[in-house]
MMTF fields as JSON, N, C-alpha, C and O atoms, coordinates in Angstrom:
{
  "mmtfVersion": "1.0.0",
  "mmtfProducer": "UNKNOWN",
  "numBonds": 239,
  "numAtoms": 240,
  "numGroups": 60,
  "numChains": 1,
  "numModels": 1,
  "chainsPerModel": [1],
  "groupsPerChain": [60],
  "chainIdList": ["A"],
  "bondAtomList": [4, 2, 8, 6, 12, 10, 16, 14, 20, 18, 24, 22, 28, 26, 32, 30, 36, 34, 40, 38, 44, 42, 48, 46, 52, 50, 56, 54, 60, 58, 64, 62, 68, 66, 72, 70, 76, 74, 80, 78, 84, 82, 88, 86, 92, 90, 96, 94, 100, 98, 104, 102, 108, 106, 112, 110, 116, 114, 120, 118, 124, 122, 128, 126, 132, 130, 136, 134, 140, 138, 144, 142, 148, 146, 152, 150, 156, 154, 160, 158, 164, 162, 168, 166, 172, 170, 176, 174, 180, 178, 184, 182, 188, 186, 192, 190, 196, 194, 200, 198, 204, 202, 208, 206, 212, 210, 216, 214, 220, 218, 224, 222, 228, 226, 232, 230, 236, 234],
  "bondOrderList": [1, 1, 1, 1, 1, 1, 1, 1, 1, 1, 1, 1, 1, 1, 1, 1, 1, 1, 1, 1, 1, 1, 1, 1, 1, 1, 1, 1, 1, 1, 1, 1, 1, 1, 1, 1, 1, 1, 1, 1, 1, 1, 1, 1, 1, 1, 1, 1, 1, 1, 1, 1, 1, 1, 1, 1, 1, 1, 1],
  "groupList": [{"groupName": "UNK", "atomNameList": ["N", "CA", "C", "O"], "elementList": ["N", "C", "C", "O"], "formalChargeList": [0, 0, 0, 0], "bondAtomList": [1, 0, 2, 1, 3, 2], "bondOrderList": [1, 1, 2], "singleLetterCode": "X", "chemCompType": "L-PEPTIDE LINKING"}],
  "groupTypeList": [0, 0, 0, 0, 0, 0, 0, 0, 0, 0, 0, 0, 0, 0, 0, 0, 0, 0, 0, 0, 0, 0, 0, 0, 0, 0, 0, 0, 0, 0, 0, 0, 0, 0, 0, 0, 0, 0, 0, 0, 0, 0, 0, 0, 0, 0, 0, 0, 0, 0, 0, 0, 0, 0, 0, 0, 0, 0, 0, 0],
  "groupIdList": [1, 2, 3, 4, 5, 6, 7, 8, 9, 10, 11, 12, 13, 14, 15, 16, 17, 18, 19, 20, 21, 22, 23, 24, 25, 26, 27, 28, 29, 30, 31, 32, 33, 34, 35, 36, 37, 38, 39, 40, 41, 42, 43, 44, 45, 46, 47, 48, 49, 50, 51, 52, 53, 54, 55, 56, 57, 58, 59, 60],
  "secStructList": [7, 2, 2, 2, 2, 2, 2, 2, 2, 2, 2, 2, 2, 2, 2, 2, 2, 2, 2, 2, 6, 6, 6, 6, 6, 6, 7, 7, 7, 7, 6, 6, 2, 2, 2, 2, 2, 2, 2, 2, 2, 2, 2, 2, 2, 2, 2, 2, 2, 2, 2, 2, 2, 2, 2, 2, 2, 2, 2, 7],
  "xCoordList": [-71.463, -72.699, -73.875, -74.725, -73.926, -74.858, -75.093, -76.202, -73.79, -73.688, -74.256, -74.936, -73.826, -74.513, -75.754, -75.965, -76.808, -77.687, -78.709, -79.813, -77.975, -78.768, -78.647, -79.412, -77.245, -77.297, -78.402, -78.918, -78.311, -79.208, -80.669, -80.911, -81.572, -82.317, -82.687, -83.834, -81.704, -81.568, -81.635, -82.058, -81.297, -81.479, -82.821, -83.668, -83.197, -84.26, -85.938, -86.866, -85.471, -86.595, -86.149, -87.158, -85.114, -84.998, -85.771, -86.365, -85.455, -85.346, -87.224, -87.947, -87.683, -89.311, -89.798, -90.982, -89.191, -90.092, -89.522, -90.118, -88.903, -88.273, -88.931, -89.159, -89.527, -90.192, -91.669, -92.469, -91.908, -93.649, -93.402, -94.51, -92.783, -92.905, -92.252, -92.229, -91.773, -91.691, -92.747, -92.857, -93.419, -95.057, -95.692, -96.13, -95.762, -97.142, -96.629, -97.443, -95.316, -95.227, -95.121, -94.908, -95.44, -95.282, -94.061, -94.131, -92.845, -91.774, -90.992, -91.483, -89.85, -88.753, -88.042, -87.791, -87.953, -87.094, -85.889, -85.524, -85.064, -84.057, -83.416, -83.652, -82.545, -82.124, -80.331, -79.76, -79.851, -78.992, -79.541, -79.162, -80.591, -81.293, -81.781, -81.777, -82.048, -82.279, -80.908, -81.004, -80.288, -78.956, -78.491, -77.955, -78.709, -77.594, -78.46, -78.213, -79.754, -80.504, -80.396, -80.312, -80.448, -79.994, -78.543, -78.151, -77.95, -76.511, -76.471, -75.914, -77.284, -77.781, -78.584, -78.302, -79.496, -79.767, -79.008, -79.477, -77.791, -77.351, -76.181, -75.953, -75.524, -74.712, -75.449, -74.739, -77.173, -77.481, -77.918, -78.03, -78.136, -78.665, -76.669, -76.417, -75.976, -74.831, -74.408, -73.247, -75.045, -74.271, -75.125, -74.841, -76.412, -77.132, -77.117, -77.65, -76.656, -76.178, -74.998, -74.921, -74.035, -72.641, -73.494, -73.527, -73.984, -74.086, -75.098, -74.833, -76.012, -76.944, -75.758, -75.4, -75.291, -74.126, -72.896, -72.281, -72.888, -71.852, -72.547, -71.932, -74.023, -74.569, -74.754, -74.597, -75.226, -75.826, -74.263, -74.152, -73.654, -72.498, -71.723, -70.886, -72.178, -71.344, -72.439, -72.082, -73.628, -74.875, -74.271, -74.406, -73.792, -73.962, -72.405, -72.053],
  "yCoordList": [-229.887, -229.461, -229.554, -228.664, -230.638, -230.684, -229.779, -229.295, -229.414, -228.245, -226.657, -225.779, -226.607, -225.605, -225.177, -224.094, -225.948, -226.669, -226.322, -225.778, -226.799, -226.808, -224.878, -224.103, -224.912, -223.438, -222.08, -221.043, -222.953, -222.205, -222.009, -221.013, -223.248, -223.389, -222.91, -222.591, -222.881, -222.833, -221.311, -221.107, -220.22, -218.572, -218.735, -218.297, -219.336, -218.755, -218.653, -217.85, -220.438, -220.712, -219.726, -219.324, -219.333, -218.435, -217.019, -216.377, -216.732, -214.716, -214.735, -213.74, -216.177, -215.871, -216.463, -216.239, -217.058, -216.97, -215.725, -215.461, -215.284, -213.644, -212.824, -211.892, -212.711, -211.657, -211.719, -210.801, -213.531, -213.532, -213.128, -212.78, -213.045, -213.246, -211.891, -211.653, -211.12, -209.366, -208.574, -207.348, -209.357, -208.656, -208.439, -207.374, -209.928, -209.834, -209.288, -209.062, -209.163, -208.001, -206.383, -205.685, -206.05, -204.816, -204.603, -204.195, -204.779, -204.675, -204.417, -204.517, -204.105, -203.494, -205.547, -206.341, -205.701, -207.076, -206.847, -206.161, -207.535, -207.076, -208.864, -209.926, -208.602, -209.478, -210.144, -211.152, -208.919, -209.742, -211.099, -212.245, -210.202, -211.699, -213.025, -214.136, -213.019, -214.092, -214.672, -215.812, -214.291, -214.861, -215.665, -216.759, -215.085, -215.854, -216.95, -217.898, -216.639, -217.688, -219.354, -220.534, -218.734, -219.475, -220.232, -221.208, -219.25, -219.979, -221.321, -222.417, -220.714, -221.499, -222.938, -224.081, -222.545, -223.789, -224.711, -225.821, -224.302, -224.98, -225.925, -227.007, -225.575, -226.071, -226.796, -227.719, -227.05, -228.067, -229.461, -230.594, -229.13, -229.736, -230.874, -232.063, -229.961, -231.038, -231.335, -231.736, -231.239, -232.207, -233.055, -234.003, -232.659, -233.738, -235.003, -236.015, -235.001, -235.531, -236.042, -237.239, -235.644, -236.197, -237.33, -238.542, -236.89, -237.853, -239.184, -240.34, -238.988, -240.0, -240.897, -241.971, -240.411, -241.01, -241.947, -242.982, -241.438, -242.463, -243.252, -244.187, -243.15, -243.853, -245.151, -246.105, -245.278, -245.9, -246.991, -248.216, -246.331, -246.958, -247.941, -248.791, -247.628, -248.187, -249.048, -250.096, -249.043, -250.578, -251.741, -252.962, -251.077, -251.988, -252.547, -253.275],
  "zCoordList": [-74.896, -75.53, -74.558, -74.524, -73.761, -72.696, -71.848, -71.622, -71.183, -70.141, -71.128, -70.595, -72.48, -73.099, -73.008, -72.463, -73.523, -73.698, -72.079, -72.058, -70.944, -69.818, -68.972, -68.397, -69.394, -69.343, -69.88, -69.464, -71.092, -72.197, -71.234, -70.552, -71.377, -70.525, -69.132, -68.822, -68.362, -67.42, -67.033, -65.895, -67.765, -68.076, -68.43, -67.652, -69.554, -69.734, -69.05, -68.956, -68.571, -67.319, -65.994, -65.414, -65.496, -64.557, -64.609, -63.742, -66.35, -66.185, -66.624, -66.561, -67.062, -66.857, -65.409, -65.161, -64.591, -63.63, -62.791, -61.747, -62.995, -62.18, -62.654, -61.883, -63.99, -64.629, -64.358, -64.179, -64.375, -63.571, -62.076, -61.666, -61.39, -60.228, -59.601, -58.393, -60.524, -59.941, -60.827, -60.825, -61.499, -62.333, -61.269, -60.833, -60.662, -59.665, -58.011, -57.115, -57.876, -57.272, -57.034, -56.042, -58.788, -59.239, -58.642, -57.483, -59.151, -59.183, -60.369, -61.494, -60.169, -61.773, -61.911, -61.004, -63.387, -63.351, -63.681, -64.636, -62.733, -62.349, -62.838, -62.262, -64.126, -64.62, -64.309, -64.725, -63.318, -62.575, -61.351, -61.107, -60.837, -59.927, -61.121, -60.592, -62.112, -62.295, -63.193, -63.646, -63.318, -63.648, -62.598, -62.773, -61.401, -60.135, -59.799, -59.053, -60.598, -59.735, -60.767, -60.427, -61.946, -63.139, -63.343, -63.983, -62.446, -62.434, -61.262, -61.325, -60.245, -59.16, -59.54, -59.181, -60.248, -61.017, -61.9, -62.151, -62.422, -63.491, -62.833, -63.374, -61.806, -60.559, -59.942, -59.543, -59.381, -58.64, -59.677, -59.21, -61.166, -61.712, -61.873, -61.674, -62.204, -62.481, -61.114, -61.029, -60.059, -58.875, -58.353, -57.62, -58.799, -59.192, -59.994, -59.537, -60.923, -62.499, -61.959, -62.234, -61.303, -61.2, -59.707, -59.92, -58.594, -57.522, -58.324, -57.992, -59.162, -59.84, -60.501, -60.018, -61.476, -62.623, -61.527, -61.784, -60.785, -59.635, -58.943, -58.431, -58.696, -58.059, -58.452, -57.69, -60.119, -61.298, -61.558, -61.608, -61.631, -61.654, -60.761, -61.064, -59.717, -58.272, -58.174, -57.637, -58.47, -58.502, -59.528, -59.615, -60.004, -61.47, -61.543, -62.471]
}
């Protein structure tokens, strides 16, 4: 449910800053780029999450 959840998020904060950010280049939004970029995000956030969660663990 988590990984859902961050996915979810994770599209939607992408395809609006792709959409602010080909506005103000007068550009077409091009919603395959913010998918990859969204997918890109959702992969650093869980290897993030996995190196923290082992970290937290191996202290303790």
């Amino acid at each position: 449910m988590r990984v859902i959840v961050a996915f979810i998020w994770a599209v939607l904060i992408s395809s609006a800053l792709a959409y602010i950010l080909s506005s103000m280049a007068n550009e077409m939004f091009n919603f395959t780029q913010a998918l990859g970029l969204s997918i890109s995000m959702i992969v650093a956030v869980m290897i993030i999450d996995g190196v923290l969660s082992s970290f937290t663990k191996s202290v303790e």
